[in-house]
Structure formats: structure tokens, C-alpha cells
Backbone bond lengths (Angstrom), bond angles and torsions (degrees), N, CA, C in turn:
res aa  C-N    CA-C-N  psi(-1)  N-CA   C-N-CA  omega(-1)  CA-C   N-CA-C  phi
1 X - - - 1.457 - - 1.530 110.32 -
2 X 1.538 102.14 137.60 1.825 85.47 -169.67 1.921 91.74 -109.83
3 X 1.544 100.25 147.55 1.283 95.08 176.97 1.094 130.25 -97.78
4 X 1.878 108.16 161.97 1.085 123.54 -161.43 1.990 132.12 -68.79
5 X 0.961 130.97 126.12 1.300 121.37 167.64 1.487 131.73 -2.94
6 X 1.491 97.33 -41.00 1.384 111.90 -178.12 1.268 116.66 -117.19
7 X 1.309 110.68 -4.79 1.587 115.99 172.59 1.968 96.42 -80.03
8 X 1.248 113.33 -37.90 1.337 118.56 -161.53 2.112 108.54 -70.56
9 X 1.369 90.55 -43.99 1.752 115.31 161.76 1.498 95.03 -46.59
10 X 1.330 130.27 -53.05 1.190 112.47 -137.57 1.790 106.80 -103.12
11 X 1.640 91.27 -12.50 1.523 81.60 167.53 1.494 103.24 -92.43
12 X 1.541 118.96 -32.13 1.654 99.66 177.86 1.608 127.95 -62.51
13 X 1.231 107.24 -17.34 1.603 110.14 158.20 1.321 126.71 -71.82
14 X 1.327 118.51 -30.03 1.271 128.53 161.44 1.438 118.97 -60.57
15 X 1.483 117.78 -52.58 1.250 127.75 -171.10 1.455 98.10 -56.74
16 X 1.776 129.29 -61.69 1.325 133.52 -171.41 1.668 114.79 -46.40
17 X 1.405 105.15 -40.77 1.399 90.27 -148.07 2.265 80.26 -87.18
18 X 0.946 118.41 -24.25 1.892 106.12 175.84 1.333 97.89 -60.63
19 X 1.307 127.49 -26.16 1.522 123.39 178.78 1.351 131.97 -74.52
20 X 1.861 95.50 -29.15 1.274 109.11 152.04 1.162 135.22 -45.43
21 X 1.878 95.91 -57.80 1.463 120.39 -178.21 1.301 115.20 -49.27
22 X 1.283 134.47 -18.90 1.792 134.83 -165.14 1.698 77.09 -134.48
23 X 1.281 161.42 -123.20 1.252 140.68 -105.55 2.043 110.03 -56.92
24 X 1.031 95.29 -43.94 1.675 118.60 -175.63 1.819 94.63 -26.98
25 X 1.548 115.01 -53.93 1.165 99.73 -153.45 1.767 97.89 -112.60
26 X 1.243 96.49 3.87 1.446 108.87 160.92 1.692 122.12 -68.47
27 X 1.424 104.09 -37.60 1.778 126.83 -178.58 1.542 90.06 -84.51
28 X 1.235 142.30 -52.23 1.350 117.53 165.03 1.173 144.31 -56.86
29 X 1.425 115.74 -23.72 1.047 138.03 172.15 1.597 103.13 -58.90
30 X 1.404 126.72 -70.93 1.618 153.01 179.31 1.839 77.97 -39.45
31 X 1.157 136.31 -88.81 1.576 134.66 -100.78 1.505 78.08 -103.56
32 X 1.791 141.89 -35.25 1.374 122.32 167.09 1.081 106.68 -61.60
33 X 1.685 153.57 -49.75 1.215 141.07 177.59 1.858 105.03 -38.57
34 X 1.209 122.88 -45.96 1.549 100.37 -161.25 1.612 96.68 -112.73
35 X 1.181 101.33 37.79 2.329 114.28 147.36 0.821 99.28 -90.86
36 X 1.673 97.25 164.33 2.081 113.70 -179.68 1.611 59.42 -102.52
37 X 2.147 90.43 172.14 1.534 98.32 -160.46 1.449 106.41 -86.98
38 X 1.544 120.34 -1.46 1.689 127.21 -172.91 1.722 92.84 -72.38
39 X 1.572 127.09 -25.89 1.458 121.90 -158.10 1.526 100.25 -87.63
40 X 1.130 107.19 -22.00 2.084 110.74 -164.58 1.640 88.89 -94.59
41 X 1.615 127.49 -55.57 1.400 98.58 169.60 1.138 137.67 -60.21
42 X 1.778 114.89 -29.17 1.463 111.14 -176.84 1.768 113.32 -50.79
43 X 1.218 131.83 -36.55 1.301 135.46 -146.19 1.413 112.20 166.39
44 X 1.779 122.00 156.57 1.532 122.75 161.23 1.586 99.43 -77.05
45 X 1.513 97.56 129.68 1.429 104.21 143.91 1.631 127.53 -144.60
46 X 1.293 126.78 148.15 1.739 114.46 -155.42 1.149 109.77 -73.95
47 X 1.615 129.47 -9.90 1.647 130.74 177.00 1.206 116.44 -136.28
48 X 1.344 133.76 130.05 1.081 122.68 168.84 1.490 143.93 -17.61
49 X 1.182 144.93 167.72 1.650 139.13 176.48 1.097 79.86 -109.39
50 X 1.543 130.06 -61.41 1.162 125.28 -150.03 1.542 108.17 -142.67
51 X 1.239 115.56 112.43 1.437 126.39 -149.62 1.776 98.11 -74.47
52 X 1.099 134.44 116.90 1.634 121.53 165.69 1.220 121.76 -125.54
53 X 1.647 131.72 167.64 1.135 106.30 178.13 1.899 94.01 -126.81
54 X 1.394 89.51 18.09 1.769 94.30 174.83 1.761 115.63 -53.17
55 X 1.041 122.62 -34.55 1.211 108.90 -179.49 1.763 129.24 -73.07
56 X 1.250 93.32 4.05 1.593 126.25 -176.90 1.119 120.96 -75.88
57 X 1.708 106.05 -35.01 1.748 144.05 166.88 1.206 109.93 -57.17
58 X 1.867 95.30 -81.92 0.991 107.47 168.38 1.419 152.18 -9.73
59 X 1.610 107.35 -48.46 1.273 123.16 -159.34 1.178 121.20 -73.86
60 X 1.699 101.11 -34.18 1.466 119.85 161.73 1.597 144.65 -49.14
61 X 1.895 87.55 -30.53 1.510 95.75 -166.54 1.883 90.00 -106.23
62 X 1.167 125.97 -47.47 1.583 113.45 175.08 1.204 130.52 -15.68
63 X 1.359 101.89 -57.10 1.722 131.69 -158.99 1.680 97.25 -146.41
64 X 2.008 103.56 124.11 1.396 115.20 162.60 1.799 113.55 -36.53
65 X 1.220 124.76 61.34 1.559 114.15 -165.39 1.810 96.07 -75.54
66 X 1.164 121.55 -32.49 1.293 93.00 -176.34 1.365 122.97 -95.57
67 X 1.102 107.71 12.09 1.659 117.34 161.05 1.388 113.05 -64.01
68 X 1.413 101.12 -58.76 1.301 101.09 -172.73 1.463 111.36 -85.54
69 X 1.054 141.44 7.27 1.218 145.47 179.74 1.879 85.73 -101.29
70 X 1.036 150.52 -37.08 1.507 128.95 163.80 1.226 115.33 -80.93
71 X 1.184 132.51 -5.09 1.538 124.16 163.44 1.241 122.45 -85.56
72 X 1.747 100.06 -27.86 1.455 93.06 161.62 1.835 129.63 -78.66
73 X 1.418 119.87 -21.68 0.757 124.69 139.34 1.694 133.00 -30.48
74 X 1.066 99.41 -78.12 1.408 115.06 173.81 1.801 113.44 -37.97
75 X 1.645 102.50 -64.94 1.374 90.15 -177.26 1.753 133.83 -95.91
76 X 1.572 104.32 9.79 0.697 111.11 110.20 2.055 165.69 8.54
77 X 1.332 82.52 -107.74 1.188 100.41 168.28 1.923 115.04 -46.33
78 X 1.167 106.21 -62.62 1.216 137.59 -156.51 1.581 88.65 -78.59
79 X 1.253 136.74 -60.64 1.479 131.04 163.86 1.661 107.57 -25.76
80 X 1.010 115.85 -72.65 1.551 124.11 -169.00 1.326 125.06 -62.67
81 X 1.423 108.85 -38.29 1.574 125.39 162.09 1.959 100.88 -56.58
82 X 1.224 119.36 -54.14 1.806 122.27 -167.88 1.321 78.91 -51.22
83 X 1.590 115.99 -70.82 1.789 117.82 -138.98 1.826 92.73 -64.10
84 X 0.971 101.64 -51.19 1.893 91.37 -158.30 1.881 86.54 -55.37
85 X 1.516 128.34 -74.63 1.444 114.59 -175.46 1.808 117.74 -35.44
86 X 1.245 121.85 -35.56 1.498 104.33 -171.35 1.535 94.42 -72.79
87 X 1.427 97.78 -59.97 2.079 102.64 178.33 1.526 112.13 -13.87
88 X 1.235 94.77 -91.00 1.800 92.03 175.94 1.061 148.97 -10.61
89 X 1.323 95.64 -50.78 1.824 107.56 175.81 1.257 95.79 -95.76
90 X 1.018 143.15 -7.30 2.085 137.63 163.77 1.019 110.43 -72.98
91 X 1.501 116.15 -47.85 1.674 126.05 171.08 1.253 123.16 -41.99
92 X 1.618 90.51 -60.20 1.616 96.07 -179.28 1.431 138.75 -70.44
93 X 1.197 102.48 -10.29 1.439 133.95 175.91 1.634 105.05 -77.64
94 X 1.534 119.37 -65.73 1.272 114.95 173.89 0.940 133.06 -46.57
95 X 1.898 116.93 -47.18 1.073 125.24 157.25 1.419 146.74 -32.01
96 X 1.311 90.41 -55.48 2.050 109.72 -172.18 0.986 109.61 -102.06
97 X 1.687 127.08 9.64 1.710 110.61 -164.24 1.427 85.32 -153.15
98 X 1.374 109.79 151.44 1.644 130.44 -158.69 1.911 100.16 -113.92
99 X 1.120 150.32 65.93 1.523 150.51 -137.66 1.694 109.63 -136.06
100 X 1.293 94.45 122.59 1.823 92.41 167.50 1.638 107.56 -30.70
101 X 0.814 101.35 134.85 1.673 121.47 164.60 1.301 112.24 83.01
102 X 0.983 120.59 30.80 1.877 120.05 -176.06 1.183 109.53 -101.70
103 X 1.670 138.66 -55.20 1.058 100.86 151.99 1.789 147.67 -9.45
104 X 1.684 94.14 -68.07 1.507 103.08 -170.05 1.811 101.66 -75.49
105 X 1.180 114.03 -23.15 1.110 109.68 165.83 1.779 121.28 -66.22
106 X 0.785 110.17 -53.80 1.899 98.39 172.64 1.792 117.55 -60.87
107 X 1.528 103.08 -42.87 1.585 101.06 -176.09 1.966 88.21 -69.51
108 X 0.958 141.21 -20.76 1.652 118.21 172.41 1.330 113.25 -77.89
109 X 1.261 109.68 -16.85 1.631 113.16 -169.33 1.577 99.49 -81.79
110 X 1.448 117.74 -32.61 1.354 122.44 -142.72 1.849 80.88 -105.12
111 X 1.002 131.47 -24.13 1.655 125.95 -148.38 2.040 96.96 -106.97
112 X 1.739 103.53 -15.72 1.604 100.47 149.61 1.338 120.79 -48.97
113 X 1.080 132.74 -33.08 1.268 134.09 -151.01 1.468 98.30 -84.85
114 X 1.100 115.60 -41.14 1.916 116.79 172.43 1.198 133.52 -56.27
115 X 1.363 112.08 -14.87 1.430 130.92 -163.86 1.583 97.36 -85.32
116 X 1.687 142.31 147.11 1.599 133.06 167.17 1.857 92.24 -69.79
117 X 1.468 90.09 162.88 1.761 105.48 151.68 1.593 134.11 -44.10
118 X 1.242 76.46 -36.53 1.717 99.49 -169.44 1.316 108.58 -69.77
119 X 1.167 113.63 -40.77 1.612 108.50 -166.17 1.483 104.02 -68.29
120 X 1.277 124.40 -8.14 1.715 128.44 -167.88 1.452 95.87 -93.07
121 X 1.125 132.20 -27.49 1.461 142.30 -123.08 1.479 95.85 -93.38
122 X 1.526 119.36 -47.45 1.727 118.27 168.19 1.433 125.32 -62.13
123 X 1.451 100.85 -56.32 1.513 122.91 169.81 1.714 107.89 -33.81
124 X 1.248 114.05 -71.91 1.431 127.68 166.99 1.439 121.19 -43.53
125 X 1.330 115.57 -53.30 1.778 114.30 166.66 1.439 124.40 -51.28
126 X 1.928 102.95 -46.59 1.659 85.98 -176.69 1.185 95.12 -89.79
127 X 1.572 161.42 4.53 1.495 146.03 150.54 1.162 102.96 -48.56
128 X 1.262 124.68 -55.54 1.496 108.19 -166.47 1.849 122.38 -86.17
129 X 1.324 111.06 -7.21 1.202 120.90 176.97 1.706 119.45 -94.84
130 X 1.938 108.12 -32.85 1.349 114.12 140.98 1.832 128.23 -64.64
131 X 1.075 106.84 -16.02 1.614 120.91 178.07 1.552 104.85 -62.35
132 X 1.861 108.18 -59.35 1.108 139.74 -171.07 1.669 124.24 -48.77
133 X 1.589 103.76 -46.74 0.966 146.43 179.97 2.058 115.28 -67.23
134 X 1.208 80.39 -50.07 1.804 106.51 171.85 1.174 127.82 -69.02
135 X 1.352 98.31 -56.24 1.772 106.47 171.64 1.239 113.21 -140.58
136 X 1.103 133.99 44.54 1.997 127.86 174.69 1.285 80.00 56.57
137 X 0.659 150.50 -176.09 1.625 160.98 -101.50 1.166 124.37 50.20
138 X 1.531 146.47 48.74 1.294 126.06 -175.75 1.331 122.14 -51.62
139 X 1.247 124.42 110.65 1.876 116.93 149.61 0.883 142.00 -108.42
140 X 1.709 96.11 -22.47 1.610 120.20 159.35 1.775 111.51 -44.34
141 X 0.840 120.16 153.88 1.895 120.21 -176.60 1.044 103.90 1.87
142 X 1.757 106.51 87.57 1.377 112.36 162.91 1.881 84.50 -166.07
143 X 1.391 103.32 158.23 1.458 105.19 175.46 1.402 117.04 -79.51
144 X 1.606 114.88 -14.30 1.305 106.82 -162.01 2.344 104.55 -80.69
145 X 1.731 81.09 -21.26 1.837 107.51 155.39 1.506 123.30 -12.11
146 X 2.167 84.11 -83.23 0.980 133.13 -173.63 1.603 122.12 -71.73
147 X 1.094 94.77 -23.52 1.936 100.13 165.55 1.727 99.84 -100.83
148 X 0.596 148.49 -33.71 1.381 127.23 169.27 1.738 110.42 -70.67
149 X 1.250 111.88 -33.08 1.387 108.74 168.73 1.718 122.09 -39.46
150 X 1.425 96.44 -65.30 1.505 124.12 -163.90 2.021 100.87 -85.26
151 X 1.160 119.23 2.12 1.818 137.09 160.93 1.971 100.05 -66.95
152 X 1.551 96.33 -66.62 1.408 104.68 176.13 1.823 122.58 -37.12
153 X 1.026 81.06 -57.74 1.899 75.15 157.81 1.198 158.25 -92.48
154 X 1.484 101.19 -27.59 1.330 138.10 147.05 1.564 135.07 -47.68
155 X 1.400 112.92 -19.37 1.329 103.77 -161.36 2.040 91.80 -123.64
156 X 1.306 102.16 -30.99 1.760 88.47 160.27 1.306 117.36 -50.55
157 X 1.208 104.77 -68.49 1.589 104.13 -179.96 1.693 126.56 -37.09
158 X 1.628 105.87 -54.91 1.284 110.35 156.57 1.450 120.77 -15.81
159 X 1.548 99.18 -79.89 1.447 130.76 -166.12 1.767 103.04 -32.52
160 X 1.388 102.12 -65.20 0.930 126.82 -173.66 1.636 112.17 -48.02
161 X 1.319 124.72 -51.05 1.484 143.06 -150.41 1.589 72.64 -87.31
162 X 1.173 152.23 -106.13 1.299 164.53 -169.64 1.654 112.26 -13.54
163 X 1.420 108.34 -50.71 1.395 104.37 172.18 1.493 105.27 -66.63
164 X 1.181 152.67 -50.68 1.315 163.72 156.89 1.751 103.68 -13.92
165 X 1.554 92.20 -49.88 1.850 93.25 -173.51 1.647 104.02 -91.03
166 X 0.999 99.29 -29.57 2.013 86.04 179.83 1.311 125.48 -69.97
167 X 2.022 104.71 -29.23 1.556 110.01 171.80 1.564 100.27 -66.18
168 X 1.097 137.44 -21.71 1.761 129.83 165.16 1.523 117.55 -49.48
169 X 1.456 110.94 -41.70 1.096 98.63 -176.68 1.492 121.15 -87.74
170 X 1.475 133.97 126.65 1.462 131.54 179.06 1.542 111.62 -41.49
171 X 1.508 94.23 143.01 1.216 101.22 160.86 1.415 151.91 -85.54
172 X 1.078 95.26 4.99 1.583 138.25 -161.61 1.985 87.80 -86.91
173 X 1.496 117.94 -48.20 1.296 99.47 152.51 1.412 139.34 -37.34
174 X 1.774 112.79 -63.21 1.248 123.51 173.28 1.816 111.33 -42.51
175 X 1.848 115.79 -58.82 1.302 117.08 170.13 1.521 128.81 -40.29
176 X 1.146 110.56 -53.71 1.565 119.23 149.59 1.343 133.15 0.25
177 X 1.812 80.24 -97.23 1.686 96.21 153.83 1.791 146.76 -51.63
178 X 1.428 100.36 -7.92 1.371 99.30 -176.10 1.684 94.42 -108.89
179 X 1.256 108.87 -5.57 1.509 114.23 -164.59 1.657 76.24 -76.55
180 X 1.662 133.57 -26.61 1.297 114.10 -157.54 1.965 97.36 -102.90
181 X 0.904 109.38 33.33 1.517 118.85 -154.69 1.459 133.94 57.75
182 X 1.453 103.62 22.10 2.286 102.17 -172.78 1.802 85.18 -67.59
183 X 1.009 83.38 148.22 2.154 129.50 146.69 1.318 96.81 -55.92
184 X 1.333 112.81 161.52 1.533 134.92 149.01 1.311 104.23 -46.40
185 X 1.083 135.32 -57.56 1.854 147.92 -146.94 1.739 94.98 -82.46
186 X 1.350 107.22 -54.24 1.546 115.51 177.08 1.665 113.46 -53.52
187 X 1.580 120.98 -25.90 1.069 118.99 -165.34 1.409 111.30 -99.66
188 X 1.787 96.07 -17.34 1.468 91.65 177.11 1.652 114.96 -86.14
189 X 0.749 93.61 -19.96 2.048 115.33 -176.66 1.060 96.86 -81.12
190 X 1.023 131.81 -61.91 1.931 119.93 -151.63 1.813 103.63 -101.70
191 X 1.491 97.20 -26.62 1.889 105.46 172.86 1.466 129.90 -71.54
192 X 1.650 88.99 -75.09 1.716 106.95 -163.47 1.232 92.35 -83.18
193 X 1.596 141.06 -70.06 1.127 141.04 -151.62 1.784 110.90 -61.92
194 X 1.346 119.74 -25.18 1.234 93.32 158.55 1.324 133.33 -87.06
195 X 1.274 119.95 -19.72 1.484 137.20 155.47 1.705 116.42 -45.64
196 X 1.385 94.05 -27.86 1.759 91.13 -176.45 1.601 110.58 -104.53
197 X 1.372 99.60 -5.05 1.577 95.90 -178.15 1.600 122.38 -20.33
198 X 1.600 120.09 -63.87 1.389 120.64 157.94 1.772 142.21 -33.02
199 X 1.459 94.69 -28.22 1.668 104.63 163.25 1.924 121.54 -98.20
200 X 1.437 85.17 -17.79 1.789 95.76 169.67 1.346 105.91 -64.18
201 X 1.641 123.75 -50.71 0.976 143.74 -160.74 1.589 119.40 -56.09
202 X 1.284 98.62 -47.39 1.206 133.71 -157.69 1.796 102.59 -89.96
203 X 1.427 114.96 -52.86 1.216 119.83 158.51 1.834 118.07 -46.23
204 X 1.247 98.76 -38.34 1.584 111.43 -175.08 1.643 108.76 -64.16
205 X 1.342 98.70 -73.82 1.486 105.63 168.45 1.846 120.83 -38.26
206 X 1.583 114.70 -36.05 1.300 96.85 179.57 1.489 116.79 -85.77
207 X 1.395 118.62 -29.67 1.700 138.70 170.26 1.811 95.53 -39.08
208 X 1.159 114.92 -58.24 1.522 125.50 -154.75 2.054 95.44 -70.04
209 X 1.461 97.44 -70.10 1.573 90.35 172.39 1.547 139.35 -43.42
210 X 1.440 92.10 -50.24 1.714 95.34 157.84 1.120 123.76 -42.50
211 X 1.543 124.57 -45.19 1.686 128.05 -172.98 1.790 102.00 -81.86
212 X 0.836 113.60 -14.64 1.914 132.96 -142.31 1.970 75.41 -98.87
213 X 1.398 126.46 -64.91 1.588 113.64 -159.77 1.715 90.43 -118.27
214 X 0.997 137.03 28.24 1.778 141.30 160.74 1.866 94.06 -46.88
215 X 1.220 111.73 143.96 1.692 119.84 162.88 1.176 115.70 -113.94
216 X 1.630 100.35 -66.78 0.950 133.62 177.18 1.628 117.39 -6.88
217 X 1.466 90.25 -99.58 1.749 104.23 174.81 1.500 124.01 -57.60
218 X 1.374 106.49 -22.08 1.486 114.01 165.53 1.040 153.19 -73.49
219 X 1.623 87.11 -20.70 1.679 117.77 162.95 1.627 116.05 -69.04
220 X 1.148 117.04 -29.41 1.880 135.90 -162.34 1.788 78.42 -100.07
221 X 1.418 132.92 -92.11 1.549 143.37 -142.28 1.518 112.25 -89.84
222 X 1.341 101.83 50.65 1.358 109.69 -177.99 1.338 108.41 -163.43
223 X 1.302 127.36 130.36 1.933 137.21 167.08 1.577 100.50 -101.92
224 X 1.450 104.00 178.48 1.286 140.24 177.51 1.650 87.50 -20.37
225 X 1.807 94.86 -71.28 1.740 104.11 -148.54 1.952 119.21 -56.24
226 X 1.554 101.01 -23.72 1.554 116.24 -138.79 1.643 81.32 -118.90
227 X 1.240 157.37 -14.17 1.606 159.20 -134.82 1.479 99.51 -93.05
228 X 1.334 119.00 132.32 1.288 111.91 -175.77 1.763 104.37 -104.70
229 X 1.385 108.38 -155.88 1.287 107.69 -151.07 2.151 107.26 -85.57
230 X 1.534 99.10 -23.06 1.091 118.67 -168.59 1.754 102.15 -72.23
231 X 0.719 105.62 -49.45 1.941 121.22 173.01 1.825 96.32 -76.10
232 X 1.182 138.67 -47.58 1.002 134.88 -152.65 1.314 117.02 -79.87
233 X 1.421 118.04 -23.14 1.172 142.39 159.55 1.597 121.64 -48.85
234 X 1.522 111.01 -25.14 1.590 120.67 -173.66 1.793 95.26 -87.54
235 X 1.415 118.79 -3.88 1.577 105.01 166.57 1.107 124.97 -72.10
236 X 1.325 115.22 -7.01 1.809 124.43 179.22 1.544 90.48 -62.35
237 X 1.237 131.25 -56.66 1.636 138.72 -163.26 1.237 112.46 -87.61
238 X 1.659 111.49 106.02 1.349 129.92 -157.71 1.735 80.56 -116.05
239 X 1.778 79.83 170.92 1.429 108.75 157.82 1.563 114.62 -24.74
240 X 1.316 80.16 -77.88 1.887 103.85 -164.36 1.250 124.11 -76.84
241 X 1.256 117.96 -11.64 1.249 127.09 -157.62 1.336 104.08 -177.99
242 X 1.680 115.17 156.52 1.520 145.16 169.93 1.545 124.00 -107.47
243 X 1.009 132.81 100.25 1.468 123.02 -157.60 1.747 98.69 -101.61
244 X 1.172 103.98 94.24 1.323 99.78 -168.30 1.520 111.93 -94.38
245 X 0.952 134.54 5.68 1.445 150.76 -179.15 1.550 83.79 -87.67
246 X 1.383 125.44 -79.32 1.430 118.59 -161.81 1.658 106.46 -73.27
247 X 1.037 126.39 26.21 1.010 120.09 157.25 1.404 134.99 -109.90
248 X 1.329 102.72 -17.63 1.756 152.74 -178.36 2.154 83.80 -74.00
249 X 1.457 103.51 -78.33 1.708 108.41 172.78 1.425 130.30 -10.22
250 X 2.177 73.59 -81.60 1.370 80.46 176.61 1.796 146.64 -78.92
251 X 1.354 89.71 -11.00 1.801 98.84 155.08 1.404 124.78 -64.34
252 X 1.582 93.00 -28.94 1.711 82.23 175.88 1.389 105.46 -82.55
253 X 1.569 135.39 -28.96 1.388 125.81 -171.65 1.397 110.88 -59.59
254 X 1.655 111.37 -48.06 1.070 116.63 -154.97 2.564 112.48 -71.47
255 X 1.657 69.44 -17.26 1.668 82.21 -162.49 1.594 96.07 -75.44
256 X 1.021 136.88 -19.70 1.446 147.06 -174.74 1.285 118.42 -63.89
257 X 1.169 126.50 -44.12 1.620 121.87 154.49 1.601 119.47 -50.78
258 X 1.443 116.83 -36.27 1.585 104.96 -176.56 1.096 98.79 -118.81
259 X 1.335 131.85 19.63 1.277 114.33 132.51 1.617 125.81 -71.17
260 X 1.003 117.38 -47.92 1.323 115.51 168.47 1.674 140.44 -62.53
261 X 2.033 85.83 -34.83 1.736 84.48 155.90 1.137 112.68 -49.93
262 X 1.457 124.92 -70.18 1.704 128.48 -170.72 1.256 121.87 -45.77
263 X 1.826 119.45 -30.75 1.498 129.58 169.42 1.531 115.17 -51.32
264 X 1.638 117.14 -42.11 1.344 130.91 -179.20 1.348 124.27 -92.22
265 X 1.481 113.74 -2.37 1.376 122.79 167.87 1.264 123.99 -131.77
266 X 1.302 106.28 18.11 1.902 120.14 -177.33 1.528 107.33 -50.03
267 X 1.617 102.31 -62.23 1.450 105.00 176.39 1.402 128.16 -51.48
268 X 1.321 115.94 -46.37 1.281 111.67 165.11 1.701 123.25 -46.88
269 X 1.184 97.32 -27.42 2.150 110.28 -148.57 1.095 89.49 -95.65
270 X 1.561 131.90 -31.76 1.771 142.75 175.42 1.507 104.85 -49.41
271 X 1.933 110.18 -76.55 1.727 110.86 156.65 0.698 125.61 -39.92
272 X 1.733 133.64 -61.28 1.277 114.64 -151.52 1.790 101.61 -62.94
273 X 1.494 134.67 -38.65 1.399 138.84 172.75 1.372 98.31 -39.49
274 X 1.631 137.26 -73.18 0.941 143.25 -129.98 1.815 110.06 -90.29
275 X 1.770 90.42 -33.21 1.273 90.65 -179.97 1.641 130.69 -64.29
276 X 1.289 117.81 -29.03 1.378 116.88 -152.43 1.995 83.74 -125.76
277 X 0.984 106.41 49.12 1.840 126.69 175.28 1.510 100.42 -103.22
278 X 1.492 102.18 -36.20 1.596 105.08 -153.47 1.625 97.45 -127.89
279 X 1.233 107.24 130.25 1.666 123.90 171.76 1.355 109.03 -116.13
């Protein structure tokens, strides 16, 4: 069917104004970062009076920003690395192997996901503050805390997304391979896992973001030293004052790393979603 005149109008009007909808507050975002902060309280206006890039300075010395911009990094990082490594070998297990309890094992894996944040959020505080208490153990404000925190939610989902992509791939691979003598371990390494690269990927990228803009739990299991960037960001808003220029900054500094991760792994993160949708 070839389309119509007005069908074609009507998605390019559509298309503009969703384009609106996300640049609009993107261009505000940009043009309060480079106001002195007397121009963003006085009033909205769409261009600067006075173009600066002082709040850029700024942002650094207000608020520990690069503290918490490596802790968020850090835990982070280390969140997404646990979940995608435990994932894998859960995946692959569900996948390729027929075992008492698998059923009830996926509907528990899959029925985490229903539960809010919140309800974990006490449970988790006094474990780790009775933990603390018991045996030195810090987990309370500490990242190593905070990555086991952000595992708890993170790694069902995983689990889940991964088994989805490995039943995609035939098994007739795995048969193959054992026809040549591989192991389980050999088949997942040298077989599936490069075949799944796109759902690894993709799992990776969402594990990392989740931990990357989390508040929630970070706001409660975190001090001064251990505070990541998502909580850390509320130091712009003092007593006395709102520094909304450096807050305007530092969202954009901080957003620049995962924007670009996601720029360099879109394609992958597109498949790996799409791939393991369909059996």
C-alpha cells in the first residue's frame, strides 16, 4: 500500500512534535548550565544574557562531584559485571537442562520483578547494620553494600532476559559440539556465549544503568564517603539557596559517559532486546 499525502503529514507532525518532546527540555537543560545563577532565578528565558561557562567550575568545588561520579562508576561497574557473570551460568542452566525445580525456579526468578524496591529497602538495612554489628562486616555505607544491594534486582531480570535469548539459539549447535567432545563449560564459552554476545550486551547495558540512576537505596545505604552521583546531585540544594546552573552542568557532565556507552552499543542492545522476544 503506498502512502497517503496525509498519512505522510501526519506522521511527520507526529514525528516533530515527540522530537520536540525530548530536545525542548534538552535545550533548556544546555542554555541554564551556561547562566550565572542570578539569570536562571530571575526568569525563563530561551538564550542566555550572559553566556558563561562558570558553572562548569563550579560544579566541582560545591559538591564532592568527582567522588561521587567514581563511586558511581565503580559500583556500578562491578554491579553489572556480578549480574551479567552470575546470569550466565543461571541462563544456561535453565535453558539446556531439564531439572527438578525449574519450573518453580524461573516463575520465582520472574515473580521478583513484581515486588516495589521499597519493600527490600528495611529488610536490607537492618541485615546489614545487624551484620555489622555481629561481625565487622561493613555494608552499610560502603559500595561493596551497594552492589550487592542493586544484584537483588538486577540479576532476576538478567536471568530472565538471557534465558529468553539462549532458547533462540538452536540446539543443534550445543549437539554438534558434544558430538566433538565439549563439556557444558566448553559449550558455553566457545558456543552460546559467542552467539549471544547481543543479549550479554544488552543485559549488561541495562544491569549498569539501573545501578548508574538507582536513588532510592542510595539515599538510605550510603554516607558522605560511599554517595553516588544520583543522591549526590541533591547537594546543589542547600539551605539557602538552589544552584540551578550547577545542576543544569552537572547532569550534563555526569550523563556523558552513558551516553556514549549506549551510542557504541545501541546496535548490539537493539538485538540483544529483540532477539530472544521470539522463539
Amino acid at each position: 500500500m503506498r502512502e497517503t499525502a496525509g498519512e505522510r503529514w501526519g506522521r511527520r507532525i507526529v514525528l516533530t512534535l515527540l522530537a520536540l518532546f525530548v530536545l525542548i527540555p534538552l535545550y533548556v537543560m544546555v542554555t541554564s548550565a551556561a547562566k550565572p545563577l542570578q539569570d536562571v532565578q530571575n526568569g525563563f528565558t530561551w538564550w542566555p544574557s550572559r553566556p558563561t561557562l562558570q558553572p562548569f567550575v563550579d560544579m566541582w568545588s560545591t559538591v564532592p562531584l568527582a567522588r561521587y561520579l567514581v563511586n558511581s562508576l565503580v559500583v556500578s561497574s562491578i554491579a553489572a559485571v556480578c549480574s551479567v557473570a552470575v546470569a550466565i551460568f543461571a541462563a544456561f542452566a535453565v535453558s539446556r537442562y531439564r531439572f527438578r525445580g525449574r519450573g518453580v525456579f524461573s516463575v520465582t526468578v520472574l515473580s521478583t520483578q513484581m515486588f516495589p524496591g521499597i519493600l527490600f529497602l528495611l529488610p536490607l538495612f537492618l541485615i546489614y547494620v545487624n551484620l555489622g554489628n555481629a561481625t565487622g562486616i561493613e555494608l552499610y555505607a560502603s559500595r561493596t553494600g551497594l552492589v550487592i544491594t542493586y544484584l537483588t534486582f538486577s540479576l532476576p531480570f538478567s536471568i530472565w532476559m538471557l534465558v529468553g535469548y539462549f532458547d533462540s539459539i538452536p540446539r543443534g549447535l550445543d549437539e554438534a559440539a558434544q558430538v566433538d567432545g565439549a563439556g557444558p563449560l566448553r559449550i558455553l564459552f566457545r558456543v552460546i556465549l559467542p552467539a549471544a554476545v547481543p543479549g550479554v550486551v544488552a543485559v549488561t547495558v541495562y544491569a549498569f544503568m539501573t545501578a548508574w540512576g538507582e536513588v532510592l537505596f542510595a539515599s538510605v545505604m550510603t554516607d558522605e564517603g560511599s554517595r553516588t552521583l544520583a543522591v549526590g546531585l541533591q547537594g546543589y540544594s542547600t539551605q539557602f539557596n538552589v544552584y540551578w546552573n550547577q545542576i543544569m552542568a552537572a547532569s550534563l557532565v555526569v550523563s556523558i559517559p552513558v551516553v556514549i556507552g549506549f551510542l557504541a552499543l545501541q546496535r548490539y542492545f537493539v538485538a540483544g532486546l529483540t532477539a530472544g522476544a521470539v522463539k
